[in-house]
C-alpha positions as CSV (number, residue, x, y, z in Angstrom):
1,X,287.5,-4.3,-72.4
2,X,286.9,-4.3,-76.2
3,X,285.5,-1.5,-77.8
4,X,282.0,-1.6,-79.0
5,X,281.6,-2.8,-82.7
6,X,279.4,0.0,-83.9
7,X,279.1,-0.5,-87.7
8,X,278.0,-4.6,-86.5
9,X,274.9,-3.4,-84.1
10,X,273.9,-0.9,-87.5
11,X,274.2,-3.5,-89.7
12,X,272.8,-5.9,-87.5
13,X,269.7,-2.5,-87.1
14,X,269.0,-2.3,-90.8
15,X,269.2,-6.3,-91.8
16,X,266.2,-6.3,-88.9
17,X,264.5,-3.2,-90.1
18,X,264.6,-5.0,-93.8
19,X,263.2,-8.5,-92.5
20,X,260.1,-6.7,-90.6
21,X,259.4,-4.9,-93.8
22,X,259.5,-7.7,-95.6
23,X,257.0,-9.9,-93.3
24,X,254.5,-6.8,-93.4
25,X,254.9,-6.9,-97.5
26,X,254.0,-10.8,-97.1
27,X,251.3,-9.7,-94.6
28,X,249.3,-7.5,-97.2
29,X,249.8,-9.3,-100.2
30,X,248.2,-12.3,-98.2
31,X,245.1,-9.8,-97.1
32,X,245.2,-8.5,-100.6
33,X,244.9,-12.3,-101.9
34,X,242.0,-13.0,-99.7
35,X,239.4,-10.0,-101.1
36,X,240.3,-9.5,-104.5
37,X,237.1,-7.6,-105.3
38,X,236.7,-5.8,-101.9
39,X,237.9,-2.1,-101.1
40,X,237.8,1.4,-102.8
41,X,240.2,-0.3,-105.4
42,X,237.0,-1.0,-107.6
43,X,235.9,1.7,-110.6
44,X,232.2,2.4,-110.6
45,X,230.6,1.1,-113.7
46,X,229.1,4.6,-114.8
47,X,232.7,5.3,-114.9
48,X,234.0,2.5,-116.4
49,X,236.5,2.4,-119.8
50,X,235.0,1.3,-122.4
51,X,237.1,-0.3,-125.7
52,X,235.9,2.7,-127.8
53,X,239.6,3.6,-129.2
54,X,238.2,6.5,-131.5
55,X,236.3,8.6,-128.6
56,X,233.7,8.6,-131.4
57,X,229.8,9.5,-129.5
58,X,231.3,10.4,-126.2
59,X,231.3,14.1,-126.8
60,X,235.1,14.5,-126.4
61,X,238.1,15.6,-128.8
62,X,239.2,18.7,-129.0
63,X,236.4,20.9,-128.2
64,X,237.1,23.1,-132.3
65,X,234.1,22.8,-134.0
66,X,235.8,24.1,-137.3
67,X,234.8,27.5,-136.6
């Protein structure tokens, strides 16, 4: 009787593991796809950026006054 092949079944294990993984990647990038613009992914707009590059109005900076 031969002797069981062990490194075969692991690699054989792991090439699985990796396909499953793969086909649940697919799987939410194609539930992804189809809501775009639904979830908790979405930033409320009071708390939006703004382009404002300078901070300038908003209050913020270092918090010296020159005192």
């Amino acid at each position: 009787m031969p002797t069981p092949n062990y490194g075969y079944e692991k690699r054989q294990r792991e090439l699985e593991k990796k396909r499953k993984k793969e086909e649940k990647a697919q799987a939410k990038a194609a539930r992804k796809a189809e809501r775009p613009h639904e979830g908790g992914d979405a930033v409320p707009p009071d708390h939006a950026v703004t382009d404002d590059a300078d901070g300038a109005g908003d209050g913020g900076g270092d918090g010296g006054g020159g005192d």
